[in-house]
Every structure is written in C-alpha cells, then in structure tokens.
C-alpha positions as CSV (number, residue, x, y, z in Angstrom):
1,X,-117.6,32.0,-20.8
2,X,-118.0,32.6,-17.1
3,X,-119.6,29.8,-14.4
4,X,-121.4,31.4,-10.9
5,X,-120.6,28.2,-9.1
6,X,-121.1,28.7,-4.8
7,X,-121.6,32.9,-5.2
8,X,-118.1,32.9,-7.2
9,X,-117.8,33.7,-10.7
10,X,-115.2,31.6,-12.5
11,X,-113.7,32.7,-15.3
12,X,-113.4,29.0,-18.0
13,X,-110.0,31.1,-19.8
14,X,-108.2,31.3,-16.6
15,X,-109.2,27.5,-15.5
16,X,-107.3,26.4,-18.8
17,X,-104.8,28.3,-18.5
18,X,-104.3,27.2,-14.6
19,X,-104.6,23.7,-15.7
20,X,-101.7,24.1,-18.6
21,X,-99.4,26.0,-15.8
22,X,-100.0,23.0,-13.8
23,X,-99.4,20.7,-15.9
24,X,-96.1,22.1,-17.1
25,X,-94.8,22.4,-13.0
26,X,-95.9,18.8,-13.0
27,X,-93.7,17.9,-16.2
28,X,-90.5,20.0,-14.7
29,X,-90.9,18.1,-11.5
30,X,-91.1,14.7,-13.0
31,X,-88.2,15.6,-15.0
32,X,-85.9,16.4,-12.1
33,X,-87.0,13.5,-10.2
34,X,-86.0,11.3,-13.2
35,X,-82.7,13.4,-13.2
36,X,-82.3,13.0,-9.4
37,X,-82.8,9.2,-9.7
38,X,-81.1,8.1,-13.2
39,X,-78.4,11.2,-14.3
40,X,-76.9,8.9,-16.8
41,X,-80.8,8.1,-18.7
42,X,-81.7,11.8,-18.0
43,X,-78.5,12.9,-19.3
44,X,-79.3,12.6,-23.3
45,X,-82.5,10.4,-24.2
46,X,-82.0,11.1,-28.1
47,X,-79.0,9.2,-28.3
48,X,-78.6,6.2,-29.0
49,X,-82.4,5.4,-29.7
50,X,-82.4,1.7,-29.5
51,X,-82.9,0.2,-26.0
52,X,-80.3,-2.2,-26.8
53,X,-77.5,0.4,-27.5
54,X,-78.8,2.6,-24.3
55,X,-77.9,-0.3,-22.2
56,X,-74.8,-1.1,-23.7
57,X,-73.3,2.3,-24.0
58,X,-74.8,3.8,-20.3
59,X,-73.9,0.7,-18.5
60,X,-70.3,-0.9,-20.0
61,X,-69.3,-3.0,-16.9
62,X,-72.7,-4.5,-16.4
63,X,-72.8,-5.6,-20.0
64,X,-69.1,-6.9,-19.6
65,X,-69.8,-8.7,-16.5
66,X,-73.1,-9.9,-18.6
67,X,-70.8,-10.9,-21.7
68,X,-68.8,-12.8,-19.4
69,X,-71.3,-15.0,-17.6
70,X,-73.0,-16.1,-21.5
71,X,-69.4,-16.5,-22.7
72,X,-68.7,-19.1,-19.9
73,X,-72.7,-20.8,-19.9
74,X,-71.9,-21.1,-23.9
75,X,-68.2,-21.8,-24.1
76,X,-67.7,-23.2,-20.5
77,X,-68.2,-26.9,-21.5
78,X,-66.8,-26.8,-24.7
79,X,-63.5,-24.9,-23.5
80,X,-63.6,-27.9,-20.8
81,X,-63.6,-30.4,-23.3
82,X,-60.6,-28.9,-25.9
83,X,-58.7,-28.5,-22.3
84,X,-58.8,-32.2,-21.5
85,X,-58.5,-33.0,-24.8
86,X,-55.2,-30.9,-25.2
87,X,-54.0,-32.4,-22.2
88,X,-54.3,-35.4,-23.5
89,X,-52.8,-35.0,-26.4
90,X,-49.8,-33.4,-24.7
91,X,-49.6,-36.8,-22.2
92,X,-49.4,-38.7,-25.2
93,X,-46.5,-36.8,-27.0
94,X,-44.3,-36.7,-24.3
95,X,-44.9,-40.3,-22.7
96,X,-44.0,-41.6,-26.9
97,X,-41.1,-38.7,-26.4
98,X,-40.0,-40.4,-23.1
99,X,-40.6,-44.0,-24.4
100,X,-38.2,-43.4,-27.9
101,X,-34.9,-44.6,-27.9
102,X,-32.4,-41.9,-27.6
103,X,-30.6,-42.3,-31.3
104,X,-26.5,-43.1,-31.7
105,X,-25.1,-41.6,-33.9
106,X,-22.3,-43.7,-36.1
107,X,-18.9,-43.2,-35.0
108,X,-16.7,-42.9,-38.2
C-alpha cells in the first residue's frame, strides 16, 4: 500500500521495515551503553537468575562488608555482654586463686 503524502509517494513496506532497522540500532546501542556502564551485569544476565544471588556473586566485598555491619548491629551487644561476663568470671577465679592458701604438704 502506497501514501502520496506532500507530492512524495511512500511506500507502508519500507516504513516498517525502517522502523524494525531502527529499532534494532536502538536495542545494540542500549546494549553497549549498559556494557559500557555495568561490564560485570552485562557480562552474563542468565546466570544466576535471582536478584539475590546476582548481588551476592557480582559484588562479594560489598556483601562482606554488608555481612559484617548486621553481624556486629545483631551480635555487637550480645558479644559485649559474654565479654564482660567472661571477664568477670575470670576476675573471680583468679582473685579465689590468689586468696587460697598455698597447701603444705606433710613432711614424713
């Protein structure tokens, strides 16, 4: 089918077929802007599929700094409080160790 549109004659086929060529220039570029700015993501986007894993495998010392910093909010206190409490303990056992009489033996 075939448009007169200002005195030109434009051919519908060839408008669909420059919009698909367009289209896929516009998909290549995307795709090595994405490369440009994230190699790592860009790299292999099948693998692993779950956002979770992506972030975990592409990004290790992020996620160990990230362990690190929960570890400490959800252990920090507690850690605190079996520290002093060890210390105690150990206070106690060697002020008694200090405090007990140094056994004699019987001389025979």
């Amino acid at each position: 089918m075939t448009s007169i549109i200002d005195n030109t004659v434009i051919n519908e086929g060839s408008l669909i077929e420059q919009s698909q060529a367009l289209r896929q220039q516009l998909r290549a570029q995307r795709k090595r802007i994405k490369q440009q700015i994230d190699p790592v993501t860009a790299m292999n986007t099948n693998y692993p599929r779950s956002m979770t894993m992506r972030f975990i495998t592409q990004r290790p010392a992020l996620v160990a700094g990230l362990v690190t910093e929960v570890a400490t909010l959800l252990l920090g206190a507690r850690l605190l409080k079996s520290v002093a409490a060890a210390l105690s303990v150990a206070r106690i056992v060697r002020s008694s160790a200090n405090a007990r009489p140094n056994p004699q033996l019987p001389s025979a």
